[in-house]
C-alpha positions in Angstrom: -32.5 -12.3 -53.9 -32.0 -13.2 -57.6 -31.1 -10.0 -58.9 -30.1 -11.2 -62.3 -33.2 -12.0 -62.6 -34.6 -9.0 -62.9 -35.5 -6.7 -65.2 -33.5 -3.5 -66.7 -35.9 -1.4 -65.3 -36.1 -3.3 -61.8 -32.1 -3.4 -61.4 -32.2 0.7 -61.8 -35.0 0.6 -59.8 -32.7 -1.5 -56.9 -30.0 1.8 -57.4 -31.9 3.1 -55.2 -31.5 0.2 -52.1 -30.5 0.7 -48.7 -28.6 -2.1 -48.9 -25.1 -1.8 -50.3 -24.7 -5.1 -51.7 -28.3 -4.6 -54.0 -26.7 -1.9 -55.0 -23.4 -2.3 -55.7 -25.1 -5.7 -57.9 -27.5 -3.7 -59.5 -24.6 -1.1 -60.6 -22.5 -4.8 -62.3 -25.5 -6.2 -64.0 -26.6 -2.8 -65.7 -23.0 -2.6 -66.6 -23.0 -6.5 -67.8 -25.9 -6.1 -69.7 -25.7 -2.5 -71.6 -29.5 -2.2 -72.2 -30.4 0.7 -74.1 -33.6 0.2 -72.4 -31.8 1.2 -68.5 -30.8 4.6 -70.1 -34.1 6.6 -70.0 -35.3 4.8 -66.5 -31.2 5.5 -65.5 -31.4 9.5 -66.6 -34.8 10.2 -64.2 -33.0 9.1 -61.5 -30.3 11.2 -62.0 -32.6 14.3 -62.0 -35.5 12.9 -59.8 -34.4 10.6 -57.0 -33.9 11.7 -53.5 -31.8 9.4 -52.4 -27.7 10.7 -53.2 -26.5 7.3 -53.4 -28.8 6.7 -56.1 -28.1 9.1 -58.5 -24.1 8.7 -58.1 -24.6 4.9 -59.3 -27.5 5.9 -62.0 -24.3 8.6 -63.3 -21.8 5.6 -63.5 -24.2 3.4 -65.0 -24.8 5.9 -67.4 -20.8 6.8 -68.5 -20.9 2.6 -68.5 -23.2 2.2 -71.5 -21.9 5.6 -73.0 -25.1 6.8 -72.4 -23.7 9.9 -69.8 -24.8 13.4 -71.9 -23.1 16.5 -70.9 -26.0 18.4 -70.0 -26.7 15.9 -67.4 -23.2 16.2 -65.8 -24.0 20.0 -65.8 -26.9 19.3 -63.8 -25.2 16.9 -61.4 -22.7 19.8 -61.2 -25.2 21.7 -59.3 -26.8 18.5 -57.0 -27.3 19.1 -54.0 -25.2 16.2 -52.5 -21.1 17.3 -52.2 -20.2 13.7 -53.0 -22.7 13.5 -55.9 -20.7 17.0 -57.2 -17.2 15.4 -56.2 -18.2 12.1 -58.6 -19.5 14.3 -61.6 -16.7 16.6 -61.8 -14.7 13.2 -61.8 -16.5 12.1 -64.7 -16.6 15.5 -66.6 -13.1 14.8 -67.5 -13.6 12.5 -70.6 -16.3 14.7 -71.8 -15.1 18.2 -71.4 -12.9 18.7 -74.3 -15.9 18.1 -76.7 -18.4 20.3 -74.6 -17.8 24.1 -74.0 -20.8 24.1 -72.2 -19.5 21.6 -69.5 -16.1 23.5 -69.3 -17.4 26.9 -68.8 -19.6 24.8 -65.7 -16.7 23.3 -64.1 -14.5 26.8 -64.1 -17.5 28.3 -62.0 -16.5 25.5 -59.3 -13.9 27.4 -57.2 -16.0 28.5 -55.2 -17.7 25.2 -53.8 -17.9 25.3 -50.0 -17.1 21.5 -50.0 -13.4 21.2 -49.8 -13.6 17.2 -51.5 -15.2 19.0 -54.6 -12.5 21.7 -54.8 -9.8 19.1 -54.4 -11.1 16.5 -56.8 -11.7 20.4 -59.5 -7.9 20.8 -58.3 -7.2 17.3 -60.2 -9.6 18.0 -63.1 -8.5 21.0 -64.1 -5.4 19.2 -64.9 -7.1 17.3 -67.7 -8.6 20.6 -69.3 -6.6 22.3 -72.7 -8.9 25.5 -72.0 -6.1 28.6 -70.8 -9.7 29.9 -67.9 -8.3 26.9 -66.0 -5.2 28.7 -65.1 -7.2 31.5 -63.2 -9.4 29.0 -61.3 -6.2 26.8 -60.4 -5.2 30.0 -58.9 -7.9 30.9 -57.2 -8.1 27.4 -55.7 -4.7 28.7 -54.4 -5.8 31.8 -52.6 -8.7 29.8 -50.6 -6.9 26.1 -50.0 -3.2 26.9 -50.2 -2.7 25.8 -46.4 -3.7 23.0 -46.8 -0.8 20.4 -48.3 -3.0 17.7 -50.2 -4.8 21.0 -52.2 -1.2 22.1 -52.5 -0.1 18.6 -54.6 -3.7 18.6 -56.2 -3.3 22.5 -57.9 0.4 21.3 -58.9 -0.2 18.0 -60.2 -2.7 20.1 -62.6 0.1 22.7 -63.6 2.0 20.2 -66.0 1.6 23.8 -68.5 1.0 26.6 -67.1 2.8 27.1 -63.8 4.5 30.6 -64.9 1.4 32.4 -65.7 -0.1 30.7 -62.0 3.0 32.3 -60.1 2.8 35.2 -61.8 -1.1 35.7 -61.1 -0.3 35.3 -57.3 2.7 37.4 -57.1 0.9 40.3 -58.0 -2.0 39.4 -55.2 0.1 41.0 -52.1 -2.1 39.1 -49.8 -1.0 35.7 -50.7 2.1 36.5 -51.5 2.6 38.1 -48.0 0.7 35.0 -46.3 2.6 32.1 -44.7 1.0 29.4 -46.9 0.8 31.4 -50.5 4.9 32.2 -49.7 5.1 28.1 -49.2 2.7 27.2 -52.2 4.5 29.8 -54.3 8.4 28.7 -53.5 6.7 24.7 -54.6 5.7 26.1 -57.4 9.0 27.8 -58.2 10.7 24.2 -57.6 8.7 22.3 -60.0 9.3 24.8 -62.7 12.8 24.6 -62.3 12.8 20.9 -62.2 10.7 21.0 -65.4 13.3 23.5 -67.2 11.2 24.5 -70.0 12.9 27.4 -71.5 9.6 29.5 -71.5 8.5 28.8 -68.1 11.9 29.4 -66.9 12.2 32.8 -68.3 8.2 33.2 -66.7 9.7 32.2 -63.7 12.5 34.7 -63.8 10.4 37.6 -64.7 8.6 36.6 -61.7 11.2 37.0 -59.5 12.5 40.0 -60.8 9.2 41.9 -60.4 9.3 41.6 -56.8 9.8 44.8 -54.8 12.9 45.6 -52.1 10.3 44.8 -49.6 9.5 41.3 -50.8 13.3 40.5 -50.7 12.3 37.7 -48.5 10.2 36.1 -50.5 12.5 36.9 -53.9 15.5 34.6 -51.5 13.2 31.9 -51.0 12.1 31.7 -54.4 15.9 31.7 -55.5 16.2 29.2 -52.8 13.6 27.0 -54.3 14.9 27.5 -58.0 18.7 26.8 -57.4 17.5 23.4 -55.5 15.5 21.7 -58.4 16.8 23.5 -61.1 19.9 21.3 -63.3 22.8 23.1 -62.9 22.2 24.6 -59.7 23.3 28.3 -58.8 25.1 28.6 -61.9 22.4 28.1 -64.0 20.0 30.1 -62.0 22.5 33.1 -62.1 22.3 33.1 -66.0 18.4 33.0 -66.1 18.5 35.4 -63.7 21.0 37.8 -65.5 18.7 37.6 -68.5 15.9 39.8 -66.2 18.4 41.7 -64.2 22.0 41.3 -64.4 22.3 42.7 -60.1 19.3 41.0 -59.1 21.1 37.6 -57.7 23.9 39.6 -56.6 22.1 42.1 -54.5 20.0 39.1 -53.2 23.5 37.9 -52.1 24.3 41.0 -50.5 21.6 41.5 -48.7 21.6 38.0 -47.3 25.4 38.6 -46.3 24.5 42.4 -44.5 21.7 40.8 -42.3 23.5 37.3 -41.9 26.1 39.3 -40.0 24.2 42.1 -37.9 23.8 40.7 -34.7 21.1 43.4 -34.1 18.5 42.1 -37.1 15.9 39.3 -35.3 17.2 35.8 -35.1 14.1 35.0 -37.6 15.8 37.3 -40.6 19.4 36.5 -39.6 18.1 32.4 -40.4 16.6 33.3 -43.7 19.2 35.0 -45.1 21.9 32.5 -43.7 20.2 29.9 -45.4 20.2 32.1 -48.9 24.3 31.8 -48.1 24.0 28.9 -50.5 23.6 30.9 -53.2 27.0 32.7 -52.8 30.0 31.5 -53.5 31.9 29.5 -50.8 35.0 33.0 -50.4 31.8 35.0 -49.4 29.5 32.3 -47.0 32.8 30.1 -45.7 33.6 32.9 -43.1 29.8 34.0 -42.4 28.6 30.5 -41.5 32.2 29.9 -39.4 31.4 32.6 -37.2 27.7 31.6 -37.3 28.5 28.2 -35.4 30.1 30.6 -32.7 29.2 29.0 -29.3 27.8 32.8 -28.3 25.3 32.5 -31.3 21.9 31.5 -30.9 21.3 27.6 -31.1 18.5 28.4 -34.4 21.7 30.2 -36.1 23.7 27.6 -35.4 21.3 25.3 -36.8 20.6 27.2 -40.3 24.4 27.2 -40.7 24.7 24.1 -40.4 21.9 23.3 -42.5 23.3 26.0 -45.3 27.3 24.0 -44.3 25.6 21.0 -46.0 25.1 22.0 -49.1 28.4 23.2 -49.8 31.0 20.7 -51.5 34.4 21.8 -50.4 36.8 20.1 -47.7 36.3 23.5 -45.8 32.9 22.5 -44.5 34.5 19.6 -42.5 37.1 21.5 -41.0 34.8 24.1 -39.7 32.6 22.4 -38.1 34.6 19.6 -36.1 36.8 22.9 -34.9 33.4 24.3 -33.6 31.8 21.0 -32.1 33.4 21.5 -29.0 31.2 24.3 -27.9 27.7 22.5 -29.8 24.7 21.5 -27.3 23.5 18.3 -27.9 20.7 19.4 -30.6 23.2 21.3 -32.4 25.4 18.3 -32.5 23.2 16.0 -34.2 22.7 18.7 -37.1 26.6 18.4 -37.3 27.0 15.2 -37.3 24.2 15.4 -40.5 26.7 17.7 -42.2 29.6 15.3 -41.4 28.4 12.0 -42.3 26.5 14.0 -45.7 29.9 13.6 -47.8 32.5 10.3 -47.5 35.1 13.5 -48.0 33.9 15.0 -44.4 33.4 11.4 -43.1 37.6 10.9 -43.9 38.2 14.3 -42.4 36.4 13.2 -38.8 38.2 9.8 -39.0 41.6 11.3 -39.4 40.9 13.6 -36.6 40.1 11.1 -34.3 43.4 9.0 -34.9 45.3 12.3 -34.2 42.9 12.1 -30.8 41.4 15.2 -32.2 38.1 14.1 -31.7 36.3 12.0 -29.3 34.0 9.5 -30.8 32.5 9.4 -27.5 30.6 12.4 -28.8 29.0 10.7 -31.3 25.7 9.0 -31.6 25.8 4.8 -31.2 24.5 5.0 -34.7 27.1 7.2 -36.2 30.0 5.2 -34.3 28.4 1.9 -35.9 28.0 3.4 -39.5 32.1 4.3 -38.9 32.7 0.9 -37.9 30.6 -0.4 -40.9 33.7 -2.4 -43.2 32.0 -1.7 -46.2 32.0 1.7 -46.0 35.2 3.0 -43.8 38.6 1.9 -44.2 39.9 1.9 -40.8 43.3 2.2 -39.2 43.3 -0.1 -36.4 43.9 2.5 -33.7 41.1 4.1 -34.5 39.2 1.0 -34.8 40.0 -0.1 -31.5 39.1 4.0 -30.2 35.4 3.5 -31.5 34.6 0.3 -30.6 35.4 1.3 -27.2 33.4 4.3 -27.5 30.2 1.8 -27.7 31.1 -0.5 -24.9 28.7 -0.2 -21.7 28.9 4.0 -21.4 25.3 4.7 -21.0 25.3 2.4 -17.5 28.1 4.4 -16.3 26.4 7.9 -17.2 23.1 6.0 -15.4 24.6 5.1 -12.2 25.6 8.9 -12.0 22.6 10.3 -12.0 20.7 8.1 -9.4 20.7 10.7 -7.2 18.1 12.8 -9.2 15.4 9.8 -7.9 15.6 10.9 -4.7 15.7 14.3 -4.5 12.7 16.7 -4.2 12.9 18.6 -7.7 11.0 21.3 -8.8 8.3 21.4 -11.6 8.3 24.9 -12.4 12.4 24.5 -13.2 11.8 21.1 -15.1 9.1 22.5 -17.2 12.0 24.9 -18.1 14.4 22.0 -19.2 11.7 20.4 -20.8 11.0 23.4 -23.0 15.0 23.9 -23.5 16.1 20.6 -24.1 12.8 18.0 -25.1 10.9 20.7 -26.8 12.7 19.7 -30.4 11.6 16.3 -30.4 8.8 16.3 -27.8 5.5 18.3 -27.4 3.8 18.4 -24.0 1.1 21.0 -22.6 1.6 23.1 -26.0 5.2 23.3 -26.2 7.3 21.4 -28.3 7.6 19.3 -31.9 5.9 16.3 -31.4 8.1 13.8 -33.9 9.1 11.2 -30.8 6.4 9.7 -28.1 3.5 11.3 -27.2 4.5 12.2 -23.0 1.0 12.8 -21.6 0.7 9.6 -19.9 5.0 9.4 -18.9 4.1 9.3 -15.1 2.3 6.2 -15.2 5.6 4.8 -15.6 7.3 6.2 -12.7 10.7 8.6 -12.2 12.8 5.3 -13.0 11.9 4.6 -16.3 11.7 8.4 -17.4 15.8 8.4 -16.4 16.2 5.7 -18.1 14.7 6.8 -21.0 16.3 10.0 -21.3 19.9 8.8 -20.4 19.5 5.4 -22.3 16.8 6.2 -25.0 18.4 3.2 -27.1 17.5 0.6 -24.2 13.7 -0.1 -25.1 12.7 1.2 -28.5 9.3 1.4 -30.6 9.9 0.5 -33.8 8.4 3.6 -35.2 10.8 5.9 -33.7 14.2 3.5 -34.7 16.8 5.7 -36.3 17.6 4.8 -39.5 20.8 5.4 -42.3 20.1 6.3 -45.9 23.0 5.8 -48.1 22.5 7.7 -51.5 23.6 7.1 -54.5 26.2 10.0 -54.8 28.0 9.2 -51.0 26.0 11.1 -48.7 24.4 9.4 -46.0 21.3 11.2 -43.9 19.7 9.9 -40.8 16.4 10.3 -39.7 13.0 8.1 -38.7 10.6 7.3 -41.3 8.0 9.9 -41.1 6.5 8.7 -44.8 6.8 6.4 -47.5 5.5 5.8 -50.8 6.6 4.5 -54.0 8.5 7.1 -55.1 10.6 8.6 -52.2 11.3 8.3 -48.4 11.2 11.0 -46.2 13.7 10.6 -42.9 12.5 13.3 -40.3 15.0 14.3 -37.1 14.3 16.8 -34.3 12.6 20.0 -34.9 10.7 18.4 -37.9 13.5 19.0 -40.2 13.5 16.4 -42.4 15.2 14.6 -46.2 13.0 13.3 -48.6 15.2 11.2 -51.1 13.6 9.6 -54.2 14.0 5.7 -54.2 16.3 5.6 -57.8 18.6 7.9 -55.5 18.7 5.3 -52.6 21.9 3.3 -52.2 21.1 1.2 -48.9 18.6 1.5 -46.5 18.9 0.1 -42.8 18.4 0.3 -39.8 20.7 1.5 -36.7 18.5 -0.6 -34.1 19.1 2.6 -32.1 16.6 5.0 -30.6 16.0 8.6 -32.9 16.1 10.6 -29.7 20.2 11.3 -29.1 22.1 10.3 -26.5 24.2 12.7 -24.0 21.6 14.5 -22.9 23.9 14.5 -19.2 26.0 17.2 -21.0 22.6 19.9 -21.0 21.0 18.3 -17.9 22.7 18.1 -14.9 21.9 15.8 -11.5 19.3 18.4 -10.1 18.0 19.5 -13.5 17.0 15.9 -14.1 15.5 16.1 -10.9 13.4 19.1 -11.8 12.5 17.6 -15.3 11.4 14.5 -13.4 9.3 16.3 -11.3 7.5 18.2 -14.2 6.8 15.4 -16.1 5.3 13.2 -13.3 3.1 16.5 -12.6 1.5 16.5 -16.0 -2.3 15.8 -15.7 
């Protein structure tokens, strides 16, 4: 049909189509044309047509010829379509600011039981001057904080504002004491921290301080969450502290270093306070995370000392941990080797000790041996050249040939679901258990007891290319490793086993490539001997 042909009132009259393309027409040639005559025709089918897709394209052809009055957006406001409310809340931003009316409306939104229309409010609200906002950005909080997009939404909006937000919600014990207000409230502690405005700062400190003995878990990770955005680190986070409570950062620091140490408190609080060692200076945390890595300690503290290792800048860290590898499983070695290859100071360290045959690079991943071998960024004695280019050639055939035994043997399910749990668990999930970051496993035994020991003994030997491991050199030295999980324009996040994960900004990126190599680790013959690969074998072709 000939639409432009018709007349104004006959192309608002096609808004109301079944057909998409009439539609989506009829919506270009109002627009095209800017009749005064389409607005009055345009405004009763906002209030009067049934049909929802009509009265979203009469709005927008509406706010096209300037014709869109607020008390029409107030209406739509209340439609009984979700996507029609999503559309005009959208659209109520360039007209709030001159409309009380239509602002008071949109703060009553918080309570929509369409979660598109709180989310689109979330963004909205951002755009509003009016100081109500900050309660409803809050309340939006309490109902959607667990989920991660309303997260980003409330905190995109919170440009101004974010101290009197986290105050509101420390003082509601619910949500502070709830999984997803803790997380939404230690995000919101980062980004005023990053912002470092000297008022929301001191908002922010306040906050902290207010906190009771009990929420000393909570007060960490919002310390945590400060010291890592804020410029100037712990330092400057100990003088905005001091300015609301000269002990509070030091009692914090104590009470991480009593519980870090009792072997008696749960493995859960000994982890969070371990992880607040970063906040204390490296005489106090040095010998608390060295005895952490002990071989009797439980693999998660190992793991949180490591992680809490990394963040320290002293030649101490290396030392440490290459004197503790010995007794690291597998898991706990490829946190290590993150905390080795984070600084070229630590890298130096493990080259030297493998020329004084310290070390053996044989315990290191094919990528981490390749990134030591890399000219450009190792300078190499010979020696140890020759040590780790030997460490690459052919070992995983030998290690294969080895464990051909486990093909034939009768193993047992029960026991392999057992070393699944123990030793696939961080990077696999299966029948419940388990982080599911590498291949889904429900269909493994279609591929037989063959391929499933190949491809836990040589993970490297066939590889999808979404689960290649790759090496991020930033800008200051350190180099993480990880799959990409996500990517956008502004940052790359590299995830590794147990979902721990680096998200680096792209102006902090050096060099970004891959290893060609698997993400799953090698040496998993170190955890799983012959029969246990029998047993795990047997499990996993027993899956349904």
């Amino acid at each position: 049909p000939r639409l432009g042909a018709l007349s104004t009132a006959q192309l608002v009259a096609e808004l109301a189509s079944d057909n998409g393309w009439r539609r989506d027409t009829a919506s270009r040639l109002l627009c095209e044309r800017q009749d005064p005559q389409g607005v009055q025709p345009l405004t009763q089918l906002v209030t009067q047509s049934p049909a929802p897709l009509a009265r979203l394209h009469a709005l927008y052809a509406l706010e096209a010829q300037q014709a869109l009055r607020p008390e029409l957006l107030i209406a739509a406001l209340d439609d009984s379509e979700a996507g029609v409310r999503r559309h005009a809340i959208r659209l109520a931003e360039r007209q709030a600011e001159g409309s009380t009316a239509l602002q008071s409306k949109l703060l009553t939104l918080a309570g929509d039981p369409d979660p598109e229309v709180r989310y689109q409010l979330a963004f909205t609200l951002g755009e509003l001057k009016n100081s109500a906002r900050l309660e409803v950005l809050a309340e939006l909080a309490r109902r959607d904080a667990a989920d991660r997009w309303m997260r980003a939404a409330i905190e995109s909006s919170l440009s101004e504002g974010s101290a009197e937000v986290l105050a509101r919600l420390l003082r509601d014990k619910p949500f502070r004491e709830s999984e997803s207000g803790r997380q939404f409230l230690g995000e919101l502690a980062g980004q005023i921290a990053v912002r470092s405005q000297a008022g929301e700062l001191q908002g922010l400190a306040t906050g902290i301080g207010s906190l009771a003995p009990v929420d000393a878990g909570l007060a960490r990770q919002l310390i945590r969450a400060s010291a890592e955005r804020l410029p100037g680190g712990v330092t400057a986070l100990a003088e905005l502290l001091a300015s609301v409570d000269k002990q509070l950062l030091d009692d914090l620091i104590q009470s991480a270093v009593a519980t870090a140490s009792a072997a008696e408190q749960p493995v859960a609080a000994r982890r969070e306070a371990i992880e607040s060692l970063w906040l204390a200076p490296w005489q106090t945390a040095g010998p608390l995370l060295s005895a952490a890595l002990e071989n009797r300690q439980p693999q998660e503290i190992q793991r949180a000392a490591l992680a809490t290792l990394r963040r320290f800048d002293t030649p101490e860290v290396a030392a440490i941990v290459l004197a503790a590898w010995p007794g690291f499983s597998p898991t706990a070695r490829s946190a290590a080797a993150e905390v080795i290859f984070s600084r070229p100071q630590y890298q130096s360290a493990l080259v030297a000790a493998i020329g004084r045959d310290e070390f053996s690079p044989s315990d290191l991943e094919q990528a981490r041996v390749k990134l030591l071998l890399d000219e450009s960024r190792t300078k190499l004695e010979p020696s140890v050249r020759a040590k780790l280019a030997q460490a690459l050639a052919g070992r995983r055939q030998d290690v294969l040939a080895a464990y051909q035994p486990a093909l034939a043997a009768a193993g047992d399910a029960a026991r392999g679901k057992s070393v699944f749990q123990k030793t696939c668990a961080p990077c696999h999930r299966l029948e419940g258990a388990g982080h599911e970051i590498g291949p889904n496993l429900a269909t493994i035994q279609n591929r037989g007891a063959e391929a499933i020991l190949v491809n836990v003994l040589d993970p490297s030997r066939e590889v999808n290319p979404q689960y290649l491991n790759y090496v991020l050199t930033t800008t200051d030295g350190r180099a993480l490793t990880g799959m990409i999980a996500t990517e956008n324009a502004n940052s790359i996040t590299l995830q590794r086993a147990e979902k721990q994960s680096d998200t680096v900004l792209r102006q902090e990126i050096d060099e970004l490539r891959s290893t060609g190599l698997s993400i799953m680790p090698e040496g998993l013959e170190k955890e799983i001997s012959v029969e246990a690969m029998a047993d795990l074998i047997a499990y996993l072709l027993s899956v349904k």
